[in-house]
C-alpha positions in Angstrom: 14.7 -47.1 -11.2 14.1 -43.0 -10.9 15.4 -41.4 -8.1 12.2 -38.8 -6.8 15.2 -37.0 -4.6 14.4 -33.9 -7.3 10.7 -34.5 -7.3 9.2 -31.0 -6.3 7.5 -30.8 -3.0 3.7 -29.1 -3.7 1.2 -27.6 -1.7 -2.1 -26.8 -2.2 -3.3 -23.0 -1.5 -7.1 -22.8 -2.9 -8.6 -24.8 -4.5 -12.8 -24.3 -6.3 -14.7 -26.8 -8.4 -13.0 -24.8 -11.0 -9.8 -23.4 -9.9 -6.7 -25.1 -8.0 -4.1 -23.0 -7.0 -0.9 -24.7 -6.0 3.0 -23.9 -4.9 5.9 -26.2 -5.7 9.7 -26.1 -3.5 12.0 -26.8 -6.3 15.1 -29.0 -5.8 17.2 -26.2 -6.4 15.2 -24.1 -3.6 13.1 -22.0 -5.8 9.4 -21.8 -5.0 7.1 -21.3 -7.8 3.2 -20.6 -7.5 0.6 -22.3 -10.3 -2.9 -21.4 -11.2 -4.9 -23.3 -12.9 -8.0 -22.2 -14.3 -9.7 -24.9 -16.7 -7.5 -25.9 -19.6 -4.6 -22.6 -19.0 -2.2 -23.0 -16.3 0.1 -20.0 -15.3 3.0 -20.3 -13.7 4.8 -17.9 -11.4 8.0 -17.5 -9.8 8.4 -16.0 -6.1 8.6 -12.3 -7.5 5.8 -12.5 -9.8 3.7 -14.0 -7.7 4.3 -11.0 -4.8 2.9 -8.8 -8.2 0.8 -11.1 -9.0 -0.8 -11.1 -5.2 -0.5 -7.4 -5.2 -2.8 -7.5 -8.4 -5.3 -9.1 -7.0 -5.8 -6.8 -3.7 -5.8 -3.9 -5.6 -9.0 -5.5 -8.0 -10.3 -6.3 -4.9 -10.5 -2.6 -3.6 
């Protein structure tokens, strides 16, 4: 029997009939952010995804 004590806890952020972005707390206490956008999911660890956020606001200017 598997022991789900290191199963990631996940969160949903936004999600679009497209698009589902999503945050995982890692058993080992990293967060990492995912972003799925049809068949390509990127994945991000805290620090890119402060760049990646950053990004965005400045496209959004």
């Amino acid at each position: 029997m598997s022991n789900n004590n290191n199963a990631p806890q996940t969160q949903t952020l936004a999600e679009t009939e497209n698009y589902l972005v999503w945050k995982a707390e890692e058993p080992d206490g990293e967060t990492t952010y995912h972003v799925e956008l049809n068949n390509v999911t990127v994945h991000f660890f805290q620090e890119e995804w402060e760049e990646f956020l950053e990004l965005a606001r400045i496209l959004n200017k």
